[in-house]
C-alpha positions as CSV (number, residue, x, y, z in Angstrom):
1,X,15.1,58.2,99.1
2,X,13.6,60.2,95.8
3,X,15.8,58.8,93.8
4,X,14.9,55.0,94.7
5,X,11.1,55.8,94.5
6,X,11.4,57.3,91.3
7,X,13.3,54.3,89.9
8,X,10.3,52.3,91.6
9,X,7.8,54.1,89.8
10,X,9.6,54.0,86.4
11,X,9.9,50.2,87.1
12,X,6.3,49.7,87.8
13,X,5.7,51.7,84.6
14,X,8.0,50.2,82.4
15,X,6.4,46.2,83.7
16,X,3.0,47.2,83.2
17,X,3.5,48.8,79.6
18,X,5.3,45.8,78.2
19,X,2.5,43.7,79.8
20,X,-0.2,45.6,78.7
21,X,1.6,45.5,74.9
22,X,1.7,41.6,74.7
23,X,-2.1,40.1,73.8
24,X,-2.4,37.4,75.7
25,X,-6.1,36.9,75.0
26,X,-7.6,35.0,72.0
27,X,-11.2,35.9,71.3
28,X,-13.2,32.5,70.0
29,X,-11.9,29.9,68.0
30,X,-11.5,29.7,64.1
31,X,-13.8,27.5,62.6
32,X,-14.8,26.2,59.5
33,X,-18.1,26.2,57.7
34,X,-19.8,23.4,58.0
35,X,-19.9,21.1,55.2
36,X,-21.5,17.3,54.0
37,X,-20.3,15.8,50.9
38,X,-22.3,13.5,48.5
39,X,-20.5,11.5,45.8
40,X,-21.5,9.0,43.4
41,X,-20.6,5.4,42.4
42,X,-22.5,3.1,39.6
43,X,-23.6,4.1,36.1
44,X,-23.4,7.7,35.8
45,X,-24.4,8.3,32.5
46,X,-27.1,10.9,31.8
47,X,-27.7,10.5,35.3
48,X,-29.6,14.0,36.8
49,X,-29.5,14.5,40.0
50,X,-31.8,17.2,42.0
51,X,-31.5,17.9,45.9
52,X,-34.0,18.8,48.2
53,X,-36.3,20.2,45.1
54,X,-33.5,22.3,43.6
55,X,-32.8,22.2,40.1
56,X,-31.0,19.1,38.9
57,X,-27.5,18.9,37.4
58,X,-25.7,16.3,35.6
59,X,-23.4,14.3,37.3
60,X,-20.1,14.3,35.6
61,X,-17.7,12.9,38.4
62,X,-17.9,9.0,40.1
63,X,-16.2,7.7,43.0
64,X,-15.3,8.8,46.7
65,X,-12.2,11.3,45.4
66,X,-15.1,12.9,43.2
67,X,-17.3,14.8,46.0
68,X,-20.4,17.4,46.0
69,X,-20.4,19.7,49.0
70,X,-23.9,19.9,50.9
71,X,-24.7,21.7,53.9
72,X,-24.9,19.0,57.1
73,X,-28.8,18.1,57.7
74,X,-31.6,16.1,56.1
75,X,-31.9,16.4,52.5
76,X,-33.9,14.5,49.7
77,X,-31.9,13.0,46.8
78,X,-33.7,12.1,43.7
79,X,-31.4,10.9,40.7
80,X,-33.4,10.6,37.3
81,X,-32.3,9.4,33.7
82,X,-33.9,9.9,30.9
83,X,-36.7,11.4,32.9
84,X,-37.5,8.4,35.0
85,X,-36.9,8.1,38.3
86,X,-33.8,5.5,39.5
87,X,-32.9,6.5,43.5
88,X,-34.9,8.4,45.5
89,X,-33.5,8.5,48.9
90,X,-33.4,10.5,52.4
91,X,-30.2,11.4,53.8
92,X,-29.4,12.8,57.3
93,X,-25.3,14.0,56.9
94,X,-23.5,15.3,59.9
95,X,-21.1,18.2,59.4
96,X,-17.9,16.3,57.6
97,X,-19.6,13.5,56.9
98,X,-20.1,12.1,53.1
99,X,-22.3,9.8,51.8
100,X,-22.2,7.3,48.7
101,X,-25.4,7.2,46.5
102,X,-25.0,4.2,43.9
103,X,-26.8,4.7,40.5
104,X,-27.9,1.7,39.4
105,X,-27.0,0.5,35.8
């Protein structure tokens, strides 16, 4: 009789340790950061482009495969050349969104 309650015992022990050693829980979820993306078709040239009243920076890349990250939200796009103003538009981008602004010619 001690020697089957014993092996009981170690049983229980030996289930519960294995159990105990397997992680079976997953705290959250991996996520990304989110991100917009802007990109720019139509005459590029000396085109200057300044977002939400940051410092403007030459566009050097056209098309949909040529993107600009932007954080997701409501931003204000201005695009000048040679000092004058050519687009001025709002934008309202959801997270993995992307939006084409057209310079004109």
């Amino acid at each position: 009789m001690n020697i089957i309650r014993t092996l009981f015992i170690f049983s229980l022990l030996a289930i519960t340790s294995a159990c105990s050693s397997y992680n079976t829980y997953s705290s959250g979820q991996m996520t990304t950061e989110p991100v917009s993306y802007l990109y720019f078709s139509g005459n590029i040239t000396d085109a200057e482009v300044s977002i939400d009243g940051a410092p403007a920076f030459l566009v050097t890349k056209a098309g949909p495969k040529q993107q600009y990250k932007v954080t997701p939200g409501k931003h204000t796009i201005i695009v000048t050349k040679r000092g004058q103003v050519v687009v001025q538009r709002d934008v309202l981008l959801g997270d993995d969104h992307e939006k084409e602004i057209n310079i004109p010619q």
